[in-house]
C-alpha positions in Angstrom: 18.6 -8.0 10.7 17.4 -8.1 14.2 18.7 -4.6 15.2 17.8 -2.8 11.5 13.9 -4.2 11.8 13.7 -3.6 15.6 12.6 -7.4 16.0 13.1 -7.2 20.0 11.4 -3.7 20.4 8.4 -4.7 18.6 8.6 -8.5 20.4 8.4 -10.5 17.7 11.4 -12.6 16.1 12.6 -13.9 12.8 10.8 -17.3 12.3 8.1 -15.4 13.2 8.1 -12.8 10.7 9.3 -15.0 8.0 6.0 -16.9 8.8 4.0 -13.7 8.7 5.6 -12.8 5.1 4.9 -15.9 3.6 0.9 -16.2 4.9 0.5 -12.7 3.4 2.4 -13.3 0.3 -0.2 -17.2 -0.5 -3.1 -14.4 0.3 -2.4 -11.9 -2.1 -0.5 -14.1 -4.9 -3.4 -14.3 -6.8 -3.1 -11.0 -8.0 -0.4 -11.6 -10.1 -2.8 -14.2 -12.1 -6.2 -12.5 -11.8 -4.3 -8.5 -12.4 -3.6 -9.7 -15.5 -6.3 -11.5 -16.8 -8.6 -8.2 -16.0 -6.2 -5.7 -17.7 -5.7 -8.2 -21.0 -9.6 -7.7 -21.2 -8.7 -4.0 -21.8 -5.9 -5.0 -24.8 -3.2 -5.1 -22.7 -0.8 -7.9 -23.3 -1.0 -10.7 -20.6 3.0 -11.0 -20.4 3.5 -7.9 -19.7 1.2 -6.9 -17.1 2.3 -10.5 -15.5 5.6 -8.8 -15.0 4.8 -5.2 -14.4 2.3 -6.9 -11.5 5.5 -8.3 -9.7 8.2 -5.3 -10.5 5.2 -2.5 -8.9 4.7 -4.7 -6.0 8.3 -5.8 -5.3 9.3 -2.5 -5.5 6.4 -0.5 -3.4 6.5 -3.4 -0.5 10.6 -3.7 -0.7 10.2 0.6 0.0 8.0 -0.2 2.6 10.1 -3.0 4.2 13.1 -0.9 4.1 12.2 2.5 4.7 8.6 2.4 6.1 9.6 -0.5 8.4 6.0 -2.0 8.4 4.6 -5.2 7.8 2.4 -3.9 4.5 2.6 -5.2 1.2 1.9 -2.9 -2.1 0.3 -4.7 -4.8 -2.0 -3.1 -8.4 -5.1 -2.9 -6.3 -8.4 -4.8 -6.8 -10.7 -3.1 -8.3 -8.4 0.0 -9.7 -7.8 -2.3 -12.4 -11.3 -3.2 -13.0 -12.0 0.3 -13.2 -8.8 1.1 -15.8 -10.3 -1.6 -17.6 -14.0 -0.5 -17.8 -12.4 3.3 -18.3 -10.5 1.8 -21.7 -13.8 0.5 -23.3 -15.9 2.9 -22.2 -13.7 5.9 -23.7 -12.6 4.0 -26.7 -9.3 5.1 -26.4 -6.2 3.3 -26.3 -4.7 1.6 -23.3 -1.7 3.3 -23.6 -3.2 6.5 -22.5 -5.4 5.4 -19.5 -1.4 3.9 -18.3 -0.6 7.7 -19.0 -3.1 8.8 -16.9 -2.0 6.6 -14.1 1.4 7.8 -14.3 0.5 11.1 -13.9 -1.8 10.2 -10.6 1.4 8.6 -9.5 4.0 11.5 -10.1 1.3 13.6 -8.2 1.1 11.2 -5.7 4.9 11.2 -5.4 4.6 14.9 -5.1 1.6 14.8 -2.3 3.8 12.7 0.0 6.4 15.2 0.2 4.0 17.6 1.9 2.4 17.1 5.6 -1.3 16.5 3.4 -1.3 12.7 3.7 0.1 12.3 7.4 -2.3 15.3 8.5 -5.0 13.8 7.4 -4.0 10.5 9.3 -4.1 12.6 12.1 -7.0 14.2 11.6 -9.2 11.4 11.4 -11.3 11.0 15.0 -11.1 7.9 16.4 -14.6 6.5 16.0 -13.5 6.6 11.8 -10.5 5.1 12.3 -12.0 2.0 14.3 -14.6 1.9 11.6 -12.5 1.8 8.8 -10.4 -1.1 10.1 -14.0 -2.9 11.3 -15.3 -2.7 7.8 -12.2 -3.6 6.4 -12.6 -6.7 8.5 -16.0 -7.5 7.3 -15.2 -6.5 3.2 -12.2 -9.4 3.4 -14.6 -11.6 5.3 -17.2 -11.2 2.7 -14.7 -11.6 0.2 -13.0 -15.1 1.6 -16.9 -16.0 1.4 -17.4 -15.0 -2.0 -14.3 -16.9 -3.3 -15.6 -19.8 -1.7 -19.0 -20.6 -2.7 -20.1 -19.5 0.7 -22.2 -17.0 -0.2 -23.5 -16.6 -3.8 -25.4 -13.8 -6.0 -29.2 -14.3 -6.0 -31.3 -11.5 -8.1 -33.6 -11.2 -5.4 -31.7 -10.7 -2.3 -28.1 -9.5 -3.8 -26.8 -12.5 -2.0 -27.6 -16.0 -0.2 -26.3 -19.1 1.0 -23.9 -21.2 -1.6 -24.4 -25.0 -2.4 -22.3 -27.2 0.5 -22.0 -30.2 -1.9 -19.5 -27.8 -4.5 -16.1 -29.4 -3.6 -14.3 -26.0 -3.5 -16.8 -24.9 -0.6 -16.7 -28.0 0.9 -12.5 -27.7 1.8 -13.3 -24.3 2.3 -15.0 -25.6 5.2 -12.7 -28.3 6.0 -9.6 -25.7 5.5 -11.5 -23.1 8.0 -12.3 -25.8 10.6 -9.0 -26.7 10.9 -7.2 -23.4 10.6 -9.8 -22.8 13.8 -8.6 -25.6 15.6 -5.0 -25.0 15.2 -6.0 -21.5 16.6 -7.8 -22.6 19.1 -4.9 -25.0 20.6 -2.9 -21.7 19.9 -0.5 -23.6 17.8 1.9 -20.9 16.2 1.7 -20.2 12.6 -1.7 -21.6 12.7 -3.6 -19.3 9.9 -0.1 -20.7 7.5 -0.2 -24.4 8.8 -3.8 -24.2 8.0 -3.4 -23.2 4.6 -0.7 -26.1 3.7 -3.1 -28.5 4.9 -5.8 -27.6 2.8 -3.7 -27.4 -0.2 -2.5 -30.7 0.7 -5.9 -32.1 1.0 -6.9 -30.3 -2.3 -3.8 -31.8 -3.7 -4.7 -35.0 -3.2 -8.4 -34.8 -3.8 -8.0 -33.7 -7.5 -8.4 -29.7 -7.0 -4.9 -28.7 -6.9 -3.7 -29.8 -9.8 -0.1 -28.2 -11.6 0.7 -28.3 -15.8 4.1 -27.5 -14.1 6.4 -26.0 -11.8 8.8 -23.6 -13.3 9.1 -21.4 -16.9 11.2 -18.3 -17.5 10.0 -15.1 -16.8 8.3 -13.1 -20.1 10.9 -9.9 -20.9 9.4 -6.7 -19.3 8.1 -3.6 -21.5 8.8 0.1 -20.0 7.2 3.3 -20.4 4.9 1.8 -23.1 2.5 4.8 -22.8 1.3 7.7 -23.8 1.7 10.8 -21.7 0.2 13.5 -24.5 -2.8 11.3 -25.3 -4.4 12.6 -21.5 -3.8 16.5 -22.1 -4.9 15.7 -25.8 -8.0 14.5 -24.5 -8.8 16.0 -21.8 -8.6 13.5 -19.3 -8.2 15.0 -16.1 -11.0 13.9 -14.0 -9.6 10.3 -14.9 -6.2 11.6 -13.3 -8.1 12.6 -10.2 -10.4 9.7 -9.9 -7.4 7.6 -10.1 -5.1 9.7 -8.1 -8.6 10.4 -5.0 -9.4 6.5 -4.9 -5.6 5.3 -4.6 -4.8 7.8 -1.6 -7.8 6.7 0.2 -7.6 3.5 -0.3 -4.3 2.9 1.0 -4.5 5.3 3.6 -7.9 3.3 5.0 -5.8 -0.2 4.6 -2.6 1.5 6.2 -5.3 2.6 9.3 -6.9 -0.6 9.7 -3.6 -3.0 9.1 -1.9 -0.5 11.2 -3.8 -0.6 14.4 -5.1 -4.2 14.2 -1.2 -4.6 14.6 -0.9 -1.7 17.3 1.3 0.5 15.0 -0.8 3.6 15.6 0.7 5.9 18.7 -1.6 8.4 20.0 -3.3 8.4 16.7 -0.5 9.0 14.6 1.5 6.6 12.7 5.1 6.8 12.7 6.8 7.2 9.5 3.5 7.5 7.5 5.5 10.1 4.8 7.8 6.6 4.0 4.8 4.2 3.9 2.7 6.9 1.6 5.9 7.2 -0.5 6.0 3.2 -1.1 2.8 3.6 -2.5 3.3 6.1 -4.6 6.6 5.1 -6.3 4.7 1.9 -6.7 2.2 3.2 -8.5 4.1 5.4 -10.9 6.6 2.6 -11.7 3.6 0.6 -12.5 2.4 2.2 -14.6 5.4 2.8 -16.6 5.9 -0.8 -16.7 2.0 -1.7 -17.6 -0.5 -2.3 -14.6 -3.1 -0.4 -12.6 -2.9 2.3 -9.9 -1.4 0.0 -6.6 -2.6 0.0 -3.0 -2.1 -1.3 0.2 -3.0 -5.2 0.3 -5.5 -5.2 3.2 -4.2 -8.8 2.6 -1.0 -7.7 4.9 -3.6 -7.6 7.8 -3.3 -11.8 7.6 0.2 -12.0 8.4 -0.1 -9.1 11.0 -2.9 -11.7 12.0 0.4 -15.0 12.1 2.5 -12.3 14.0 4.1 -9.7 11.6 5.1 -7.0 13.2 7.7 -5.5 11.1 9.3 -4.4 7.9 10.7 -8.0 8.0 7.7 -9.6 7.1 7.2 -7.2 4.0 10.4 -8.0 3.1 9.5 -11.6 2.7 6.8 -10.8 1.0 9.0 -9.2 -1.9 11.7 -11.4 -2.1 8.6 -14.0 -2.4 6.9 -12.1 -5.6 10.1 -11.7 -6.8 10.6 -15.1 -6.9 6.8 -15.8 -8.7 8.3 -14.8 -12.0 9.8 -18.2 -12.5 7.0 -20.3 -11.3 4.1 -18.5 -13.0 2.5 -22.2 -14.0 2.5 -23.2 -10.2 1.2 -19.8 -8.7 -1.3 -19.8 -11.0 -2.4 -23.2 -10.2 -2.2 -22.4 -6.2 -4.2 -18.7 -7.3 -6.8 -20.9 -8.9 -7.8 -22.8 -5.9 -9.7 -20.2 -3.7 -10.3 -22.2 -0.9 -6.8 -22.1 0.0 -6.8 -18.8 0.8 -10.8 -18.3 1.9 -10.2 -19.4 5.7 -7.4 -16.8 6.3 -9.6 -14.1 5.2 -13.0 -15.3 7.0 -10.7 -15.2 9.6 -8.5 -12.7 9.6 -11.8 -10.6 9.1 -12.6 -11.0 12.9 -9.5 -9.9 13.9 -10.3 -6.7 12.9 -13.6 -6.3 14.5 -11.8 -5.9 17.7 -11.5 -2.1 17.6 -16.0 -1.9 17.5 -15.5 -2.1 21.2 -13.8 1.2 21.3 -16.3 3.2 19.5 -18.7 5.2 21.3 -22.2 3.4 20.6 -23.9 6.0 22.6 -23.5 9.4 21.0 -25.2 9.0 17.7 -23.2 11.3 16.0 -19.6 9.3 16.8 -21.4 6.0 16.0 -23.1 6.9 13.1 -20.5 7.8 10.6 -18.6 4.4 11.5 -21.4 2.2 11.0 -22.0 3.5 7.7 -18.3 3.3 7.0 -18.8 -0.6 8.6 -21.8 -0.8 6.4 -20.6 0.4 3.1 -17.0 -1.3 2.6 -18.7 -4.7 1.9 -21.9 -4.0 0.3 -19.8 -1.7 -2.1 -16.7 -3.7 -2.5 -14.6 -0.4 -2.0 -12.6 0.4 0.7 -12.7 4.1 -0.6 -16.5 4.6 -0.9 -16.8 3.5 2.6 -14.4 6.3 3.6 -15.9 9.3 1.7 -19.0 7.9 3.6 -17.4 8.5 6.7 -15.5 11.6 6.0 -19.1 12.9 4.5 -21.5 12.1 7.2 -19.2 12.6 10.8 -18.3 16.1 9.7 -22.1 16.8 8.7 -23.8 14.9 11.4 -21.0 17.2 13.9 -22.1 20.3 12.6 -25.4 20.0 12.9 -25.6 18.4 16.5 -23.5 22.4 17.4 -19.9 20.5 17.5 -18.7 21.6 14.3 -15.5 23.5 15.8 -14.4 19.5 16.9 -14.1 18.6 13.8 -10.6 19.7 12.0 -10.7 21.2 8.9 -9.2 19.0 6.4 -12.5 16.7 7.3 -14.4 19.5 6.1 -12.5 20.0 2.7 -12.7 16.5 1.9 -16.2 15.8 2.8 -16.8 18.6 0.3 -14.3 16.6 -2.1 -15.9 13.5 -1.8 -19.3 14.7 -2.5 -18.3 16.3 -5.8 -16.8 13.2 -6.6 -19.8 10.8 -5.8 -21.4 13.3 -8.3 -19.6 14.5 -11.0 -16.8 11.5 -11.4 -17.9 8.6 -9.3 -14.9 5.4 -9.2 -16.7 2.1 -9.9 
């Protein structure tokens, strides 16, 4: 295990990535709870997407641990589902075809990551982007640890404000985050998963943890329940696009930010991107097949890159973790339902990631630019891939006109172009 992960290489060791695995797995476990309630609203059958949730991300984040070697977990992504959801009752058609859709984004997908596209376009990305991807991915989990927690509410006049402190969920939010920050500060190992038991034990005791039980059998899975002619029947290929557009970006932003918050990234590049692309691909198209949304990197993984992860060991964990979810659905979902729990890490984990704003070059205007809107964007939109097509829109424009457009590759140019057909014509929301 050792020698096939390159545990020594990449100085890290097996307790270590074991604890990495498991503080990324309580992060993103709510998915297989929450993905399902959001697609049932669309006539999807709970059970099924319950199962198709774990079987797409076991199988993506086991390709990843095995093949791709990096400590990122693929799971349905947030949002994508929301969007297949909103897609369904908008159109009035029937789920069945939106899952057709999907499978044909994912066969394409499969398809792109054959070719050089996807790992070109890693590499083409300047610097400045790729810091300010992985600084507003910091601040969108941040903002979302503070959501969950009653830290920050909506208010109708200013979008946002300060929660209520007496709400007890906020309150161990606080309590779990103070302490998590203490166990950091003594540098105690394993602090951001210590952290987290402790708050569930103090929620536990308090009353807010509470389980209707431990263990059930897993529900039988449904395959290929879809419908393949439905898209070409009616016309949907802008919904293939959409779906097919926000999924590549999205995972190749997360891969970017998880991937040099964890020092992955050599020279710019990232070693055996085609493999990790390929994880989420396959993911996605088995997914659909089975029942769920488009899946995407889980910029949850950057938590256990946070406890230590440093290889495809920790992913590894993380699947034979989900795997294991499908016989205790009833205590999953009561740990899922607790958000404070898992709040801290993100808060957290989202200052890790600001660490790469040093390294962006505040003082020409047109490097700094297109990263703080990127910065700016991925929170106040609650999409890692609008905050991209803001970047990949305004560095290549704000470039050319400042007489440096020949420094800019190419591909940035296509895409830009892309991206601004599709903020017009077929926007994701």
């Amino acid at each position: 295990m050792e020698k096939f992960f390159n545990l020594k290489e990449n100085r890290t060791n097996v307790r270590t990535e074991v604890i990495a695995g498991v503080t990324t797995f309580l992060t993103m476990v709510y998915i297989v709870i929450v993905n399902p309630a959001i697609l049932s609203s669309a006539g999807v059958p709970f059970n099924q997407v319950f199962m198709a949730t774990i079987i797409s991300t076991v199988i993506g984040t086991l390709y990843m641990s095995l093949f791709a070697k990096y400590p990122i977990a693929i799971a349905p992504g947030m949002g994508m589902n929301a969007y297949f959801a909103s897609i369904v009752a908008s159109q009035g058609l029937a789920y069945q075809i939106i899952f057709g859709t999907v499978f044909l984004a994912g066969v394409l997908f499969i398809l792109l990551s054959f070719t050089k596209l996807r790992e070109t376009l890693i590499e083409s990305i300047p610097n400045s982007l790729k810091y300010g991807i992985t600084s507003g991915i910091g601040l969108f989990i941040a903002f979302i640890g503070l959501k969950m927690s009653g830290i920050i509410v909506p208010n109708p006049a200013t979008m946002v404000s300060f929660g209520d402190l007496h709400k007890p969920i906020t309150l161990l939010t606080l309590a779990g985050l103070f302490i998590t920050l203490a166990l950091m500060a003594r540098r105690v190992k394993g602090s951001l998963f210590i952290g987290m038991v402790i708050t569930a034990l103090i929620g536990y005791f308090s009353g807010l943890l509470k389980f209707d039980g431990i263990v059930s059998a897993p529900p039988a899975p449904v395959f290929f329940n879809l419908d393949i002619a439905g898209v070409f029947t009616n016309g949907l290929y802008t919904i293939v696009f959409a779906f097919l557009l926000v999924t590549i970006f999205d995972t190749t932003g997360t891969m970017i930010g998880v991937g040099e918050q964890a020092g992955l990234l050599k020279d710019g590049k990232f070693p055996r991107a085609k493999q990790a692309l390929m994880a989420d691909a396959l993911a996605t198209t088995v997914g659909a097949g089975f029942g769920t949304s488009p899946t995407s990197a889980y910029i949850e993984s950057s938590a256990g890159v946070a406890a230590g992860g440093r290889t495809g060991l920790t992913s590894f964990v993380v699947a034979i973790l989900f795997l294991i979810s499908m016989f205790f659905s009833p205590a999953i979902s009561a740990i899922s339902s607790l958000s404070a729990i898992t709040a801290p890490v993100l808060i957290i984990v989202g200052s890790f990631m600001m660490e790469g704003l040093a390294r962006v070059d505040w003082k020409s205007f047109d490097e700094a630019f297109p990263a703080f809107m990127i910065i700016l964007t991925m929170p106040l939109t609650s999409s890692i891939a609008t905050g991209i097509a803001i970047g990949f829109i305004t560095y290549p424009l704000m470039k050319l006109v400042s007489g440096k457009g020949k420094n800019v590759h190419p591909i940035l140019y296509v895409f830009g172009i892309i991206f601004v057909l599709q903020m017009i014509f077929f926007p994701a929301h």
